[in-house]
C-alpha positions in Angstrom: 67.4 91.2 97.6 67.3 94.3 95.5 64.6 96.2 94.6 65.8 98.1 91.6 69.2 97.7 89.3 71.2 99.7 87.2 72.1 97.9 84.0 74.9 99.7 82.2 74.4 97.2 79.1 73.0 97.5 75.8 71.9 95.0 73.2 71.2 91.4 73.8 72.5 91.4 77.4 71.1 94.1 78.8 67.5 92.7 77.1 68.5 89.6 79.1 69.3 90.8 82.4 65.8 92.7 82.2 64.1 90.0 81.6 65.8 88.2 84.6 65.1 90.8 86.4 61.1 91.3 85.6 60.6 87.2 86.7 62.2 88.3 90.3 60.3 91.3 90.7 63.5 93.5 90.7 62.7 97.3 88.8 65.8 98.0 86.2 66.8 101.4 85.2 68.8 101.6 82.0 70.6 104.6 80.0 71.4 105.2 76.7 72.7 107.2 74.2 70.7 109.0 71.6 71.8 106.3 69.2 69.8 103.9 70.9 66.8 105.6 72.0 65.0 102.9 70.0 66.3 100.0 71.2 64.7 97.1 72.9 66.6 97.1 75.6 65.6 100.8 76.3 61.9 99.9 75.6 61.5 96.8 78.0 63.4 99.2 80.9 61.1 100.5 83.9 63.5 103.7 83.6 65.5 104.6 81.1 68.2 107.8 80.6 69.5 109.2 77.9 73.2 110.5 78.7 75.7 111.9 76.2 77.8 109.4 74.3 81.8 109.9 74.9 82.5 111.8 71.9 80.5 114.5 73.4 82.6 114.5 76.1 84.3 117.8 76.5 
């Protein structure tokens, strides 16, 4: 099995894929834009990353 994901979600399915995740013991990492920084699904992460949102992008 895994021992740590990346979930590239936001919103309601990445909240339920952590949540999944937590019951089998599996770590999650999450990242996020500076819009979200508040969000649950950033909150209820083990990790979490902010990276820039694509129109930042150079």
């Amino acid at each position: 099995m895994f021992n740590k994901i990346l979930i590239a979600n936001r919103g309601e399915v990445a909240v339920r894929i952590i949540r999944a995740a937590k019951e089998l013991g599996i770590k999650t990492v999450t990242v996020y834009t500076k819009y979200d920084i508040v969000s649950l699904h950033v909150i209820l992460s083990d990790e979490a990353y902010r990276i820039d949102d694509y129109l930042n992008a150079s």
